[in-house]
C-alpha positions as CSV (number, residue, x, y, z in Angstrom):
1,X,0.0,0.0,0.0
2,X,1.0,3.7,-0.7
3,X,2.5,6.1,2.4
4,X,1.3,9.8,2.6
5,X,4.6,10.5,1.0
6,X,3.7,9.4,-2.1
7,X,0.1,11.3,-1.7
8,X,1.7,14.4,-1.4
9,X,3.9,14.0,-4.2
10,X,0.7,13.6,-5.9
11,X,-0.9,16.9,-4.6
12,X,2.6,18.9,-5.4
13,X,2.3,17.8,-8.8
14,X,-0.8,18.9,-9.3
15,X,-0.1,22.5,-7.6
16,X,-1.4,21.6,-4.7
17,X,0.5,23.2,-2.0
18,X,-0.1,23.0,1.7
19,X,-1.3,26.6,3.3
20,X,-0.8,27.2,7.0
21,X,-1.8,30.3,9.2
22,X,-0.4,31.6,12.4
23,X,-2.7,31.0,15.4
24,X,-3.0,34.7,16.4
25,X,-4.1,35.6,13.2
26,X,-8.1,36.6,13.4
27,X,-10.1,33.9,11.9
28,X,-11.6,36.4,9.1
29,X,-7.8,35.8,7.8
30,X,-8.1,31.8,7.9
31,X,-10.8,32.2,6.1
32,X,-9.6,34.4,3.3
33,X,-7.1,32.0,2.8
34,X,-9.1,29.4,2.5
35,X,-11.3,31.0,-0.1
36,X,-8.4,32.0,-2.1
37,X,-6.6,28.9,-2.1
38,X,-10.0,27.0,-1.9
39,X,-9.0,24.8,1.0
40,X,-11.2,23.3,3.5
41,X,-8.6,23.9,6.1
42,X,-5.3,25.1,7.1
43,X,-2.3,23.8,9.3
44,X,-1.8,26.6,12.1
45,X,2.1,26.6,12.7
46,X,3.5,28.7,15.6
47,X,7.8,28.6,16.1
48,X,7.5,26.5,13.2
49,X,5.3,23.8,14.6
50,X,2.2,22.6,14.2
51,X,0.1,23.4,16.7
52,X,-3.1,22.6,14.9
53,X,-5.7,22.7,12.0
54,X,-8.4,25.3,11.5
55,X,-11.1,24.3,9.2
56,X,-14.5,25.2,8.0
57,X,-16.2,23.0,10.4
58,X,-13.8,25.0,13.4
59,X,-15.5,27.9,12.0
60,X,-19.3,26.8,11.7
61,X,-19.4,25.3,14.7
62,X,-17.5,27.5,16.8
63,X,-17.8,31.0,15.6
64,X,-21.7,30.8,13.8
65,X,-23.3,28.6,16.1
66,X,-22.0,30.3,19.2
67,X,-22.4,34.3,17.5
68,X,-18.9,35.0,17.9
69,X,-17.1,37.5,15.6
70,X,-14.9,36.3,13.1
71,X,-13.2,39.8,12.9
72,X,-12.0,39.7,16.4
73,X,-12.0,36.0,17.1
74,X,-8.0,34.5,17.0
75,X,-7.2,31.2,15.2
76,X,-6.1,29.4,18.9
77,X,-9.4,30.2,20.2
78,X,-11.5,28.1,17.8
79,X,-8.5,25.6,16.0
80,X,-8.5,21.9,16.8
81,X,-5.8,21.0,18.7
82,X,-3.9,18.6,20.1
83,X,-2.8,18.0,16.7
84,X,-2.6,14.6,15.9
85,X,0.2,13.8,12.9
86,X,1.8,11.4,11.3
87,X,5.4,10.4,9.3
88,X,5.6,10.5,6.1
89,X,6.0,6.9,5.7
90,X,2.7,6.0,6.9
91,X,0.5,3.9,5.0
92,X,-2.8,5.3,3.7
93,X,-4.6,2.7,5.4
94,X,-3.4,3.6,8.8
95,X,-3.6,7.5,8.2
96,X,-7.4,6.3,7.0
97,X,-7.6,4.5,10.7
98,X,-6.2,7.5,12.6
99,X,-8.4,9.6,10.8
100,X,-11.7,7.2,11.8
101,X,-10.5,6.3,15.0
102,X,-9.8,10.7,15.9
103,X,-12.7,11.8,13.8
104,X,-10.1,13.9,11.7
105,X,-10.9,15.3,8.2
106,X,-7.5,16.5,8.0
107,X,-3.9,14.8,8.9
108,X,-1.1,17.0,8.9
109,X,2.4,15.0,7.9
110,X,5.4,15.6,9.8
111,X,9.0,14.8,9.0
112,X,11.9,15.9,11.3
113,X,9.4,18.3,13.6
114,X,8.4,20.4,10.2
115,X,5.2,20.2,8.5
116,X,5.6,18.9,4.4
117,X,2.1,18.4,3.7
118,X,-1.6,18.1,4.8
119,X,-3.9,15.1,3.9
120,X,-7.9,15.1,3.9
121,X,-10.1,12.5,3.8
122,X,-10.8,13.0,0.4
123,X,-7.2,12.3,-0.6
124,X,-7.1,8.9,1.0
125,X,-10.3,7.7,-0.3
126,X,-9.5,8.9,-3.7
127,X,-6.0,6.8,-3.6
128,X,-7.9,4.1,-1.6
129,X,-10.7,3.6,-4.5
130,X,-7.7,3.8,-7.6
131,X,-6.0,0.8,-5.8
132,X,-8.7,-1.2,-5.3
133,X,-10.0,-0.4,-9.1
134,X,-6.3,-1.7,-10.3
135,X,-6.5,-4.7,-8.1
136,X,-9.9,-5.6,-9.4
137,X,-8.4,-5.3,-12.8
138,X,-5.7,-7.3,-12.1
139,X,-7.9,-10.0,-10.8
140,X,-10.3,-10.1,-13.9
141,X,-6.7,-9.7,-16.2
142,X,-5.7,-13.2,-13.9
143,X,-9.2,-14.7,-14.2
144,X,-9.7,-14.4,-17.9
145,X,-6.3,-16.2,-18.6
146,X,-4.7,-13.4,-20.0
């Protein structure tokens, strides 16, 4: 099976860079960069870390719902955090598992302390489905004699 490595080289090659915000940035910022880069979320890196991940739901549930202003509301006051990352070397299927297991939409991958990528759901079931539509190929290639 494939590591996250080898999904982000994926998303690189297709321009897809990963966008991160600091967490005293207001959260009218996060979501301008969101829009522009028309992300779901963003990796919120302080001293370099990751520190944790700011999405759309962050926002819906905990500046809508509750009335708050996103204006004068800071990134650490509605992000999720403790982060929870993994290595690059991960296989999807246990990135899939962490991501079940944590409720996570979004997996930030670590190498040496420093962020290199962030992976959504949507990546893993996307790589998920391709290898299982090659391995039924192979199966029917095997099958039919061929």
């Amino acid at each position: 099976m494939k590591t996250a490595a080898h999904l982000l080289k994926l998303k690189v090659l297709q321009n897809q860079h990963v966008h991160s915000i600091d967490p005293d940035n207001m959260v009218l910022d996060a979501l301008k960069v969101m829009a522009e880069k028309n992300v779901g979320a963003l990796a919120v890196i302080e001293n370099g870390q990751v520190v944790g991940v700011i999405s759309e739901r962050d926002y819906a549930r905990k500046i809508v719902l509750q009335g708050r202003s996103s204006a004068g509301t800071p990134v650490r006051d509605i992000m999720s955090f403790p982060v929870v990352t993994v290595s690059a070397q991960q296989c999807i299927e246990h990135c899939m598992a962490i991501m079940t297991d944590s409720h996570l939409r979004h997996l930030p991958v670590v190498e040496n302390g420093e962020l290199i990528g962030l992976l959504s759901m949507g990546d893993l079931v996307k790589e998920a489905t391709l290898e299982q539509a090659e391995l039924i190929r192979q199966l029917e290639h095997y099958i039919r004699g061929h």
